[in-house]
C-alpha positions in Angstrom: -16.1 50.8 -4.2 -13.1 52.5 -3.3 -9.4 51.5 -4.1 -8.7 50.6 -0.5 -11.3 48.3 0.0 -10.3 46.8 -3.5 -6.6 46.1 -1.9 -8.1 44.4 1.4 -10.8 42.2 -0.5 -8.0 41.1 -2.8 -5.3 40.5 -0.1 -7.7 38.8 2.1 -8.9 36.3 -0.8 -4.9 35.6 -1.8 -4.7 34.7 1.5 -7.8 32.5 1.9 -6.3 30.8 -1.0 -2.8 30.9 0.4 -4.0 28.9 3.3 -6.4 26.2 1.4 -4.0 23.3 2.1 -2.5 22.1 -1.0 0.4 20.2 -0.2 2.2 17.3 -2.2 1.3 13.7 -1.1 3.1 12.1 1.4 5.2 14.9 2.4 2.4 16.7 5.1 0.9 16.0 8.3 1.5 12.3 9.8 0.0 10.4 12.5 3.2 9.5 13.2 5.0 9.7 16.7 8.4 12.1 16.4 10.7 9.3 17.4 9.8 7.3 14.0 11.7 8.0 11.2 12.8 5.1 9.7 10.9 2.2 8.9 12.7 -1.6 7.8 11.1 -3.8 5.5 12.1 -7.7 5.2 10.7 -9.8 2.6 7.5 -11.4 4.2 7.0 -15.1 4.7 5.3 -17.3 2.2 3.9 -20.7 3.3 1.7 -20.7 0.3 1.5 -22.8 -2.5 2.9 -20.0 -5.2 6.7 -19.9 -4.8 8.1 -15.8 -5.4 4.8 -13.9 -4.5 6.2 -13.0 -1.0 9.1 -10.8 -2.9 6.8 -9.0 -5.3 4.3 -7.9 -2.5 7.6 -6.8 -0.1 9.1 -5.0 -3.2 5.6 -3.5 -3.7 5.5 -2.2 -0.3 8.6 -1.2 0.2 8.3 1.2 -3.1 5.2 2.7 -1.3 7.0 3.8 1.7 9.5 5.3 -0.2 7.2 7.3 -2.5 5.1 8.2 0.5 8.2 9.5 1.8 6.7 10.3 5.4 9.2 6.8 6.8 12.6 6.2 5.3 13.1 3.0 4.1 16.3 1.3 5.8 17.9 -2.1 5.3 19.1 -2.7 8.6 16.4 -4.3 11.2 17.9 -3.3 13.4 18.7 0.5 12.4 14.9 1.1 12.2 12.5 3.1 14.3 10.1 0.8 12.8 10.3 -3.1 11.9 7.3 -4.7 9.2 7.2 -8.7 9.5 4.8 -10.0 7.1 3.4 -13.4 6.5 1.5 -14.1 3.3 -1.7 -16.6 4.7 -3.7 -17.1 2.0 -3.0 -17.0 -1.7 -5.7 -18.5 -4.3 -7.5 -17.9 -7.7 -11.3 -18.8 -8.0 -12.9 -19.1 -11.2 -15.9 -16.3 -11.0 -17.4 -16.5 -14.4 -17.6 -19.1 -17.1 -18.9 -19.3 -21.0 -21.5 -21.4 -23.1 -19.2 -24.3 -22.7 -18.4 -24.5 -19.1 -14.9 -23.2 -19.2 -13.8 -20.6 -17.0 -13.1 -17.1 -18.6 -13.1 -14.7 -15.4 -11.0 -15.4 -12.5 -10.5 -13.5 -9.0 -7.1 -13.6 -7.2 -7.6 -13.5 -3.5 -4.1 -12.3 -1.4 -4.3 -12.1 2.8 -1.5 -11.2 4.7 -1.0 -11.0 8.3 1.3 -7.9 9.5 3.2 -6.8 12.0 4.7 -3.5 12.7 6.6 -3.0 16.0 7.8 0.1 17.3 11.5 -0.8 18.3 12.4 2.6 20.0 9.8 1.7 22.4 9.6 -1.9 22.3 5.9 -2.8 21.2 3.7 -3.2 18.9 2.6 -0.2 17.0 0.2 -2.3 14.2 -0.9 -5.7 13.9 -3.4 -6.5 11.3 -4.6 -8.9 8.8 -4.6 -7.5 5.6 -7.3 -9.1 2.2 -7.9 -8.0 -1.0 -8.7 -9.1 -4.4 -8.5 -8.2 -8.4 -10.4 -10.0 -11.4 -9.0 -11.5 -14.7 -9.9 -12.5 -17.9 -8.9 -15.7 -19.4 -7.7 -15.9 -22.7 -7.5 -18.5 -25.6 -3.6 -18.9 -25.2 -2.3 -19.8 -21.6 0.3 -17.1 -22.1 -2.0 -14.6 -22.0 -3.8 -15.6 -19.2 -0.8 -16.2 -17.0 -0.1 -12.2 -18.3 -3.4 -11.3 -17.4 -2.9 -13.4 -13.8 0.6 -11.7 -13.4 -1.2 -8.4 -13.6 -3.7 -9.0 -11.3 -1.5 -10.4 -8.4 0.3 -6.9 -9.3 -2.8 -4.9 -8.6 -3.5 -7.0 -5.2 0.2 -6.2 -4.0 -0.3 -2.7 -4.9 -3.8 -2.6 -2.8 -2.6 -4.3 0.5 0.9 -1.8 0.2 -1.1 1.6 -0.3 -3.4 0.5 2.3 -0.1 -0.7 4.5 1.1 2.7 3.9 -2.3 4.5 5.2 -2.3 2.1 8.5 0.9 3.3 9.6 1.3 6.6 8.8 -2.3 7.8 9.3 -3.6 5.2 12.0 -6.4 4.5 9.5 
């Protein structure tokens, strides 16, 4: 094979390469009308029976918008392209599994939340969806353990329903 054929198979492979796509997360191609930017965040309500939960799953979402980096997170309602009302509906723990002596030793937390995402630069709704998920626990011996292991699965559950929250606007799926 000659030299000059050497040069074009190599240049046309770097830039098959070149074009492959790589690209850091969050920072490429959004669903995303131009005219949102910004995106506000206020901590959801929480008519359940758990005080606090509401602020953890806001705080969780509000860090995944921020390290998806495709919205800016604002304070102001009303400064946002985008507004995200939540509503916590149903928050509750059902023992799944249980030992030789009938005492619970795996648990599921269940979180819904009911969402709403209005487009205020064009005054209407741009997502409205009801959001589920769930993680598993182990019981342990001591009850502080357990409420570690319960604090760390409500953790995973608000960490779930923001990534997804994330996809839904951004990528429409």
């Amino acid at each position: 094979m000659n030299a000059h054929k050497i040069v074009w198979l190599a240049l046309l492979l770097s830039l098959t390469l070149w074009g492959c796509g790589y690209q850091m997360a969050g920072r490429g191609a959004t669903q995303l009308p131009p005219h949102l930017r910004t995106i506000a965040v206020p901590v959801f309500e929480n008519p359940s029976a758990e005080p606090t939960i509401q602020r953890s799953l806001t705080e969780a979402i509000r860090r995944a918008f921020i390290t998806d980096g495709r919205l800016r997170l604002v304070n102001s309602k009303d400064g946002a392209d985008l507004l995200m009302t939540g509503t916590i509906t149903k928050y509750w723990i059902r023992a799944v599994s249980f030992n030789q002596f009938d005492v619970a030793i795996e648990y599921w937390v269940y979180l819904q939340a009911d969402v709403l995402v209005k487009d205020q630069v064009k005054n209407k709704t741009y997502l409205k969806q009801t959001l589920k998920t769930r993680w598993e626990y182990t019981a342990e011996d001591r009850v502080t353990t357990s409420e570690i292991a319960r604090q760390e699965a409500l953790m995973q559950t608000y960490r779930v329903l923001s990534q997804r929250l994330v996809s839904l606007v951004n990528d429409k799926f």
